[in-house]
ZAMARGU-4260 file (C-alpha; in steps of 0.2 Angstrom, whole numbers, plus 5000, padded with zeros to 4 digits):
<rodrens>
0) 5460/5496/5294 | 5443/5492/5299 | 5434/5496/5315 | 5427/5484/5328 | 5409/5480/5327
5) 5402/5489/5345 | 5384/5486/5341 | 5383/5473/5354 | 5394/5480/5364 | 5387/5483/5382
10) 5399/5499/5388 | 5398/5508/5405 | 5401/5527/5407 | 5407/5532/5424 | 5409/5552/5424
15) 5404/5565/5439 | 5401/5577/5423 | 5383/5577/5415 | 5391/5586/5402 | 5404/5573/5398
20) 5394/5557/5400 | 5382/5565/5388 | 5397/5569/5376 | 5404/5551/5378 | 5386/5543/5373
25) 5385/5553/5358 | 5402/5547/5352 | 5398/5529/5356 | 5384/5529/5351 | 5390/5538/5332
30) 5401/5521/5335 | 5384/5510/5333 | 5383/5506/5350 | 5367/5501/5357 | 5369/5500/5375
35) 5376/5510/5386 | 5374/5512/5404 | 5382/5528/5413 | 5385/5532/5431 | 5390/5548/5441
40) 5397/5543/5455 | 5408/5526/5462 | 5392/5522/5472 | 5383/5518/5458 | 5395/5511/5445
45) 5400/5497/5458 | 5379/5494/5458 | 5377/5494/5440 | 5394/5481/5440 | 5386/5470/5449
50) 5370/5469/5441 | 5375/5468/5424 | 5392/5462/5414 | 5400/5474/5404 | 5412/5472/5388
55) 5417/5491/5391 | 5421/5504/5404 | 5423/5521/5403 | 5429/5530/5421 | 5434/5546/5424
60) 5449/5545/5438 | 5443/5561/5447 | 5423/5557/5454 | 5422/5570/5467 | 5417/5566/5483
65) 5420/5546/5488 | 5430/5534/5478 | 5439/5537/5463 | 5443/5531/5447 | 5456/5519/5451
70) 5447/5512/5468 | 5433/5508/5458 | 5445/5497/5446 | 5455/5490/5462 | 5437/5485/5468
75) 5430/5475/5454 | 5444/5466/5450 | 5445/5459/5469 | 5424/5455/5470 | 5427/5448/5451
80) 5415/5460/5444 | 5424/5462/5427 | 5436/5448/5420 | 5448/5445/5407 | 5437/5449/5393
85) 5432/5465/5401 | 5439/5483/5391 | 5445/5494/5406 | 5449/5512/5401 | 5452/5526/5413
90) 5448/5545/5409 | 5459/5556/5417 | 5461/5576/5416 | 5475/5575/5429 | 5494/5570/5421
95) 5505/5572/5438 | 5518/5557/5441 | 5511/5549/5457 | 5492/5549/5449 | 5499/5540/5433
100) 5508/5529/5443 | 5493/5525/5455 | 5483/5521/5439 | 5498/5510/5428 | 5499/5501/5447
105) 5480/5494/5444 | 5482/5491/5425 | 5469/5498/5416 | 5470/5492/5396 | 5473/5510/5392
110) 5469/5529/5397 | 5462/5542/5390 | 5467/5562/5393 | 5455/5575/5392 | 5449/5583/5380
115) 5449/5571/5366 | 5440/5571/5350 | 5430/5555/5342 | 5444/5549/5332 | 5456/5548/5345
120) 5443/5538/5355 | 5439/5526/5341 | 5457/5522/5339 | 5461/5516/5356 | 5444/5506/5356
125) 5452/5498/5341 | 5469/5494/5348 | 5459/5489/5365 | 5448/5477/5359 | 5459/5471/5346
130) 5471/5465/5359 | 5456/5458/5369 | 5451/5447/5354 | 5469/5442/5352 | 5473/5437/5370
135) 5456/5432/5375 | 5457/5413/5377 | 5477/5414/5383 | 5468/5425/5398 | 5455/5414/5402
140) 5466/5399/5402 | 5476/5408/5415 | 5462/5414/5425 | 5459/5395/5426 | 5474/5394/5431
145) 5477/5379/5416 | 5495/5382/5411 | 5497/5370/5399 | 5485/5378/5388 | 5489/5395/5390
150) 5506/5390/5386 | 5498/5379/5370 | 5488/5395/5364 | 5504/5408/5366 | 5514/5396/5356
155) 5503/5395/5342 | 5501/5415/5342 | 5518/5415/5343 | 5521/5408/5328 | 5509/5418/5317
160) 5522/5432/5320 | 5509/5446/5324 | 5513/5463/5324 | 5510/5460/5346 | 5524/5447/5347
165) 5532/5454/5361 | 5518/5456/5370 | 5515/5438/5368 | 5533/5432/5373 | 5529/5445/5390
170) 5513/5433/5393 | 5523/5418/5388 | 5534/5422/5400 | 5524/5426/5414 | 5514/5410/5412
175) 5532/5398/5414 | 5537/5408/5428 | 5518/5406/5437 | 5520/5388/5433 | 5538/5385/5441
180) 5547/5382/5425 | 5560/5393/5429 | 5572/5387/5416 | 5562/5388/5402 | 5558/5408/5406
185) 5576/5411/5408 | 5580/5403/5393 | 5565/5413/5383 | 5570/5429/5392 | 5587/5426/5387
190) 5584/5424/5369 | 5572/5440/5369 | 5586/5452/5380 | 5600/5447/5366 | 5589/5454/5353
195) 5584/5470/5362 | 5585/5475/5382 | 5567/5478/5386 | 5563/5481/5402 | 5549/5468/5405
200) 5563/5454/5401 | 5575/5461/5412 | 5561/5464/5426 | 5555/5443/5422 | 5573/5439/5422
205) 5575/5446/5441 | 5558/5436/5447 | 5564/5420/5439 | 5581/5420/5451 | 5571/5428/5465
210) 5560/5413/5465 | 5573/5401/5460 | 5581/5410/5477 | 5596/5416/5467 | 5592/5432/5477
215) 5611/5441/5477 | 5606/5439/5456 | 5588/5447/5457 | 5595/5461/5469 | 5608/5466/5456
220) 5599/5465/5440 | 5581/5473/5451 | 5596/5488/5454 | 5599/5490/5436 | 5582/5491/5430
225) 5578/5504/5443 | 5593/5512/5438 | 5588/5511/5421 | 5569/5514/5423 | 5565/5523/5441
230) 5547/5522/5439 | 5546/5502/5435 | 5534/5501/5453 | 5537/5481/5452 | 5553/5481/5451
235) 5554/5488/5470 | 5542/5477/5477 | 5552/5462/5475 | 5568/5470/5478 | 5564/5472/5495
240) 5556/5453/5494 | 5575/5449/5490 | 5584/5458/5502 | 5573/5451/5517 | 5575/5434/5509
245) 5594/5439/5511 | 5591/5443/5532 | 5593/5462/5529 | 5579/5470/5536 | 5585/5487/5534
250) 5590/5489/5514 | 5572/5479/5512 | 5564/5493/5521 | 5576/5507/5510 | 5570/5499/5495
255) 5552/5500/5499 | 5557/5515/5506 | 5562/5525/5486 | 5543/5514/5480 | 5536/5527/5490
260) 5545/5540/5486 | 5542/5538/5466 | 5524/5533/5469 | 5518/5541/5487 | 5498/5536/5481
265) 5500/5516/5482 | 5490/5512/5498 | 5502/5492/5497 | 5519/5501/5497 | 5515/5512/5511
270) 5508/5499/5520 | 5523/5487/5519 | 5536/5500/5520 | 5525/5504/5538 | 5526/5486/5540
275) 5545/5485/5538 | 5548/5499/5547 | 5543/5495/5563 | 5551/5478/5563 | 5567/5487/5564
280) 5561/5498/5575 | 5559/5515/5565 | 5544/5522/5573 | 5544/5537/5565 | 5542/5529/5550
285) 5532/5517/5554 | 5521/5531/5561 | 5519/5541/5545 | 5515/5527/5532 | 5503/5519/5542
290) 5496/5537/5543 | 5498/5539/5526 | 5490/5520/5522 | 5475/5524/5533 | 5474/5540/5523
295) 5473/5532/5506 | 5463/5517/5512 | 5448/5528/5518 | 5437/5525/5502 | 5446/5510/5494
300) 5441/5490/5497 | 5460/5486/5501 | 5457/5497/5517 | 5463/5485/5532 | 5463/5484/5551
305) 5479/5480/5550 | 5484/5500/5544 | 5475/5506/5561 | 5484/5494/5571 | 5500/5497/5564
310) 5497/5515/5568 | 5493/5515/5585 | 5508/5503/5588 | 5519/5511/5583 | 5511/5528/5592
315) 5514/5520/5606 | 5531/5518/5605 | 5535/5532/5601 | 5528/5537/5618 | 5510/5544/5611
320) 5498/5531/5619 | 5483/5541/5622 | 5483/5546/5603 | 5486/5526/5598 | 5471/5524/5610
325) 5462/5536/5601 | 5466/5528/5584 | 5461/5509/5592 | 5442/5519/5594 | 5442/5524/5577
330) 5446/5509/5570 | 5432/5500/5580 | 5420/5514/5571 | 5427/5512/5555 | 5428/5490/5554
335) 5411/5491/5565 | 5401/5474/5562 | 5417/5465/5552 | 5421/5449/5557 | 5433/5447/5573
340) 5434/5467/5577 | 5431/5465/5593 | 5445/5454/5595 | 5457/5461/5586 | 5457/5479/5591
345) 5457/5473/5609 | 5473/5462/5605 | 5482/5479/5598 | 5474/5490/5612 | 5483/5474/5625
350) 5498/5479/5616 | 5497/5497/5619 | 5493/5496/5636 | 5509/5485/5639 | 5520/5498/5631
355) 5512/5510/5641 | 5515/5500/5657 | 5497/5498/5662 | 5500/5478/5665 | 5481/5478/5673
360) 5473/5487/5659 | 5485/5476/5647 | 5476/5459/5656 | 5458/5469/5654 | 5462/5472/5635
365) 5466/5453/5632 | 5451/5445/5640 | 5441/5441/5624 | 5458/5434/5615 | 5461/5424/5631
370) 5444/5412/5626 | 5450/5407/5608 | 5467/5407/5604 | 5464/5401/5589 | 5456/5415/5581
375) 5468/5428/5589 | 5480/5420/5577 | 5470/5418/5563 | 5461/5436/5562 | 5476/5447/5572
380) 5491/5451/5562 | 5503/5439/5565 | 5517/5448/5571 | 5505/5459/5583 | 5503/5440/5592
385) 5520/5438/5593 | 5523/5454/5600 | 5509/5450/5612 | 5515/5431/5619 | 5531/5441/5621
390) 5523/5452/5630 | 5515/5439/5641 | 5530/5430/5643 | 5539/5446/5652 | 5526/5447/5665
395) 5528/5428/5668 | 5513/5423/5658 | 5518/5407/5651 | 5501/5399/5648 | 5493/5413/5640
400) 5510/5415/5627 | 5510/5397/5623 | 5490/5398/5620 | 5493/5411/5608 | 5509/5404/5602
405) 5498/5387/5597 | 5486/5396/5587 | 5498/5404/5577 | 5507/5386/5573 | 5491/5380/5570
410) 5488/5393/5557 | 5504/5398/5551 | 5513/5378/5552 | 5516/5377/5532 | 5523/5397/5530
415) 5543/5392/5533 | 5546/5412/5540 | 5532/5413/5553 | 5539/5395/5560 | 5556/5403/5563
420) 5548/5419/5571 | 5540/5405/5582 | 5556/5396/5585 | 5564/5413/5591 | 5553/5416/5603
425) 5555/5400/5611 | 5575/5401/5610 | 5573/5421/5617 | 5564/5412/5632 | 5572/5395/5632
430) 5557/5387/5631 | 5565/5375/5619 | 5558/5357/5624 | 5540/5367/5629 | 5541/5373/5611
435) 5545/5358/5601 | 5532/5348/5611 | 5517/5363/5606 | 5522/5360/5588 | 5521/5342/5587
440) 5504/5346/5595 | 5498/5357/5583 | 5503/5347/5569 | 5495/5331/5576 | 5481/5340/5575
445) 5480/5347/5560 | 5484/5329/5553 | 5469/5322/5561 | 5458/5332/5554 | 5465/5331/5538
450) 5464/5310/5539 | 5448/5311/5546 | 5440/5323/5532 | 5448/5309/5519 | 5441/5294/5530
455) 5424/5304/5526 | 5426/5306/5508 | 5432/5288/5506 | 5417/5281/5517 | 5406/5293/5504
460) 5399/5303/5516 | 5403/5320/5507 | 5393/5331/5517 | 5399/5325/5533 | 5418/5330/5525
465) 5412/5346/5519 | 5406/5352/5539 | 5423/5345/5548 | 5433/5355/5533 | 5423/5372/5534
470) 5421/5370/5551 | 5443/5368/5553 | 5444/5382/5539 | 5433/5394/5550 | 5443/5391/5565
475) 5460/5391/5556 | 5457/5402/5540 | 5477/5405/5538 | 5479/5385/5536 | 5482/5381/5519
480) 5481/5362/5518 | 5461/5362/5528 | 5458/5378/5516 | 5463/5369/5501 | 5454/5351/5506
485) 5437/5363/5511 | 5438/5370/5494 | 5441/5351/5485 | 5425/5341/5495 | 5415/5357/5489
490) 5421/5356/5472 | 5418/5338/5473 | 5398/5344/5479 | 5397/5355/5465 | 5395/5340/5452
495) 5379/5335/5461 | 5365/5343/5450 | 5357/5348/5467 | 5372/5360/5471 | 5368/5379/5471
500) 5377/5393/5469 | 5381/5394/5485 | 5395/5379/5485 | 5402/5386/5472 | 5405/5404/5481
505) 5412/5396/5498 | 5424/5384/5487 | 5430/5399/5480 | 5431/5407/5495 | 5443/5395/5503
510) 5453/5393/5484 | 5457/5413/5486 | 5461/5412/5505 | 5475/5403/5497 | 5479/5412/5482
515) 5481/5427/5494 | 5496/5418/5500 | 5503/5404/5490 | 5498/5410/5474 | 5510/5396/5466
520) 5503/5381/5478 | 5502/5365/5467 | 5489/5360/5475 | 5477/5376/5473 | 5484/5375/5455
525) 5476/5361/5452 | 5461/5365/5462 | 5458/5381/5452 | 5456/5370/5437 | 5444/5359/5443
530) 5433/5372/5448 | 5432/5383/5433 | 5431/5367/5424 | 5415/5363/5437 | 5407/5381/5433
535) 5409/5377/5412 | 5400/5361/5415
</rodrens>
């Protein structure tokens, strides 16, 4: 077999070792490679990522002091500082079960053990960027999110019969499923499981009934794979998707619960499980994998406000209020200058008060989320807004609950869980004809602005269209529908030869505001297209 030509390969070396970086140039470079970069520390591999593109990467897990291996991965995939086309291979001396999980979790294109000699290393740059060259266009027509032509392309490798064609029948899968062609996948998955029972098919196979909401079927087959295979991490995840679809709360949080359990190191999984806990009021719980979260989010980019929060919550209810206090401060330290810190840490520290019975300081706390409603729901975790109109409510604060209450149907109005979390709150308080007459509110006004942003584009005044949308989006960052028309009037200005950069970044911007939540939207779909198309032109 013939090697790959590296010598205009541009490869980065991340390693805390001198020693080891030096080793890994020489055998590169005994591999003609001509440019290499290295690094010694997360600090300044994520600096040399952004000022340059690379085809390789080489990054030891372990860097010492700071992040690690595998927070530098989850980092440039979410800032879009390598892409499809990028070889990411992690380096790794370590071999116990919840580091290999943490690392499988972030899909690397392979891993390395140390020591290894120059052969071994060759090989696995071979079978890497072999695979790369084969899936490269597929990839990119997915990262457009065009469909169609992913679809086109795996056929068409499909039927060359390569020695990877099951890897291509996963993608192929994976694309129909993204796509919302549910029968197609089953019936492709179907063909490939009566030939051989591979996990990956029987793992596809529970998603396409999951989001066909066949979720009694998901839950039984997700069982049996775990059964089957106990360290398949995804295979939890939407398990306990599934069983809070059902309305059981508590076997969602159990499910959640064994993730954690097999892989204690994923900073999502102990955030949800913390999440699901203390809906159903297991503090403890609650208490330790937000801990745990906070823990494992200290020098990763995933870190979130919403771990501290959690934490101090559910301290305080478990009767430990000056330590949530405590943990409020830090937070404030930690998030210091982010957007909306202000707000939200004094909504939480609100909440804390009220569970401590400190109704006065409770009213201090909330004074700066009193002035805008709006962005109360739209930066504050959702469900901490809830728990705080509830809270106004049983001290008789009708207006400051329904203020809040309007911000998150404002927000929240096309997310078909949040509105019946809203509409319980109203029933739990029979506020039913107050409630009903706050939504038609908040959806005549999110209609207006809508109408009024296509009256604009109609009339040709595209700039004017482009302020009301980001303007609306800014205010109501959780609303799809403005999100989605701010990112289309700016993908629209980005075919002016005068656009900058700068258009092009904010339409994005509002495109993966959306992605975050609605990955599947149509409309983003579409969207998505248009704008990679607009960055080729």
């Amino acid at each position: 077999m013939s090697h790959a030509d590296l010598s205009h390969k541009r490869i980065l070396v991340v390693d805390d070792f001198n020693e080891m970086r030096r080793t890994l140039r020489r055998m590169l470079e005994g591999f003609g490679v001509k440019y290499i970069t290295d690094a010694a520390n997360a600090h300044d591999a994520l600096i040399a990522l952004t000022r340059d593109s690379f085809d390789i990467v080489f990054c030891d897990y372990n860097l010492g002091e700071g992040k690690n291996g595998q927070q530098i991965l989850e980092e440039a995939r979410h800032r879009h500082l390598i892409n499809a086309q990028t070889a990411f291979i992690m380096i790794t001396a370590e071999m116990g079960q919840d580091m290999v999980l943490g690392v499988v979790d972030y899909k690397p294109d392979d891993y390395l053990t140390k020591p290894f000699v120059a052969g071994v290393l060759r090989k696995r740059l071979d079978r890497v960027l072999q695979r790369k060259a084969v899936m490269a266009e597929i990839e990119e027509a997915m990262a457009a999110r065009d469909h169609a032509r992913a679809l086109e392309l795996c056929d068409a490798r499909i039927a060359e019969k390569p020695r990877n064609l099951y890897e291509l029948l996963q993608l192929k899968s994976h694309v129909l499923i993204e796509s919302r062609q549910y029968e197609q996948a089953r019936n492709l998955l179907a063909e490939v499981l009566a030939e051989r029972a591979i996990p990956w098919a029987q793992f596809n196979l529970a998603k396409v009934a999951a989001c066909s909401g066949e979720h009694p079927q998901a839950i039984e087959l997700l069982e049996a794979l775990i059964g089957d295979n106990p360290m398949f991490m995804e295979a939890y995840d939407w398990l306990a998707s599934s069983y809070g679809a059902l309305g059981e709360p508590g076997k969602a949080q159990e499910a959640m619960n064994r993730a954690v359990a097999v892989s204690p190191r994923s900073l999502t999984r102990q955030r949800e499980l913390g999440r699901l806990a203390y809906e159903n009021n297991d503090v403890e719980t609650a208490g330790r994998s937000f801990r745990r979260a906070v823990s494992l989010g200290k020098e990763s980019y995933l870190k979130s406000l919403d771990d501290y929060t959690g934490l101090a919550r559910s301290m305080a209810s478990s009767g430990e209020g000056v330590e949530a206090l405590r943990v409020i401060d830090a937070a404030r330290k930690e998030f210091k200058g982010d957007n909306g810190i202000e707000l939200q840490t004094a909504v939480v520290e609100s909440v804390v008060h009220q569970k401590l019975g400190q109704p006065e300081k409770a009213r201090e706390a909330l004074a700066v989320a009193v002035n805008d409603p709006d962005a109360a729901a739209a930066l504050v975790p959702p469900d901490v807004t809830l728990e705080l109109a509830r809270g106004h409510l049983d001290r008789g604060d009708r207006e400051g609950a329904m203020a809040l209450l309007n911000g998150l149907l404002k927000n929240y109005n096309e997310d078909p869980a949040m509105m019946r979390r809203i509409h319980a709150v109203f029933d739990d308080y029979h506020l039913g004809a107050e409630g009903d007459a706050l939504i038609a509110s908040a959806a005549k006004e999110i209609a207006d602005i809508n109408n009024r942003g296509v009256q604009l584009v109609k009339e040709g005044k595209l700039d004017e269209a482009i302020g009301l949308f980001e303007q609306a989006a800014e205010r109501l960052p959780r609303n799809k529908t403005v999100n989605l028309n701010a990112a289309q009037v700016l993908i629209m200005a980005m075919q002016r030869s005068s656009a900058g950069k700068g258009v092009a970044k904010r339409a994005r911007r509002h495109l993966d505001r959306v992605s975050a939540v609605d990955p599947n939207n149509e409309k983003l779909l579409a969207l998505m297209r248009m704008y990679h198309g607009q960055e080729k032109a």
